[in-house]
N, C-alpha and C positions, 0 to 999 in steps of 0.2 A: 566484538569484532572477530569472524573469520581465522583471517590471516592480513599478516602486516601487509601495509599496504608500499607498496616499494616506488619510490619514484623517479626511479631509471628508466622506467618502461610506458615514456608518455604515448599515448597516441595522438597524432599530430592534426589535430581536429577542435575545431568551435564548434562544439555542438550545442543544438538546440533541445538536444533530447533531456541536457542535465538537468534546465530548469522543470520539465515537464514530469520527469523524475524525483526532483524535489517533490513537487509539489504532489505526484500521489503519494510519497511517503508519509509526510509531512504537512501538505496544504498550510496556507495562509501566508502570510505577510513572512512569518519566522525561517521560511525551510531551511534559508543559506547558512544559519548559525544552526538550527539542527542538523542538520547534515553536517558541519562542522563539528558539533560536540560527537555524533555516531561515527565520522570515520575516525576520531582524534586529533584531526588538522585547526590551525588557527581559522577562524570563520574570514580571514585577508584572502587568506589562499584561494577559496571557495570562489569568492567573490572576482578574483583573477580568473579562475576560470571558467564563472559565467562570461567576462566581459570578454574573452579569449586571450590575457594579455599572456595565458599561461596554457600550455597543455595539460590535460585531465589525463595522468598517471592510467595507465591497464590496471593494474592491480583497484585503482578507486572505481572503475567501469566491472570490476568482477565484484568487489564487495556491493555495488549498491545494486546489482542485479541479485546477490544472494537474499537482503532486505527484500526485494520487492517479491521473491522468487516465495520468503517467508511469508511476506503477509497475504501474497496469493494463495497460500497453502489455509491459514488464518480465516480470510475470509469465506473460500468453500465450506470449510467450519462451518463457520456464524453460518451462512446459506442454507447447510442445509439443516441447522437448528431450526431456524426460522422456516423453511418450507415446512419441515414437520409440523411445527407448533402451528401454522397455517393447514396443514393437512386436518391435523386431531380436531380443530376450531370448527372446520366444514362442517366434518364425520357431526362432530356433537351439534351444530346449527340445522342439518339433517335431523338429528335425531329432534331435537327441538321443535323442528316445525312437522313432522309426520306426530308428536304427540298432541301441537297444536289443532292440528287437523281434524284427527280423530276426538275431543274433544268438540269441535263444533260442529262434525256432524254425528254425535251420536245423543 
């Protein structure tokens, strides 16, 4: 984690963004208790502020943009591993079929 996460500073909002959040960090059935164990909060509280009985703390709206902020960083990574390794695959499936070629018509 960041920086502690202060719960003085709710923003006074039910958002729908939380659960959508969860779920690209985390996806599946689980997020509410991950998200729980990543900011440090009991997985209750979580759960309260899906259902809005509670406001979602500023400080938990800057750290879980920091996570996503990470693994957007993460995944251009992976991206552009993978474009390469796609790129080099061509290059050589090229080279593959110009020595195919030249093989059946020589």
């Amino acid at each position: 984690m960041t920086a502690a996460i202060r719960f003085s500073d709710p923003v006074e909002i039910r958002h729908p963004l939380l659960p959508e959040v969860g779920d690209a960090l985390w996806g599946g059935k689980e997020w509410q208790h991950e998200m729980a164990v990543a900011l440090g909060v009991n997985p209750r509280r979580v759960r309260a502020w899906v259902a809005g009985e509670e406001p979602v703390p500023e400080g938990v709206w800057r750290e879980l943009h920091e996570m996503l902020r990470q693994q957007a960083v993460e995944n251009a990574r992976l991206s552009g591993q993978l474009h390469e390794m796609l790129r080099q695959q061509a290059v050589e499936n090229a080279r593959l079929s110009g020595l195919i070629m030249r093989q059946l018509y020589l």
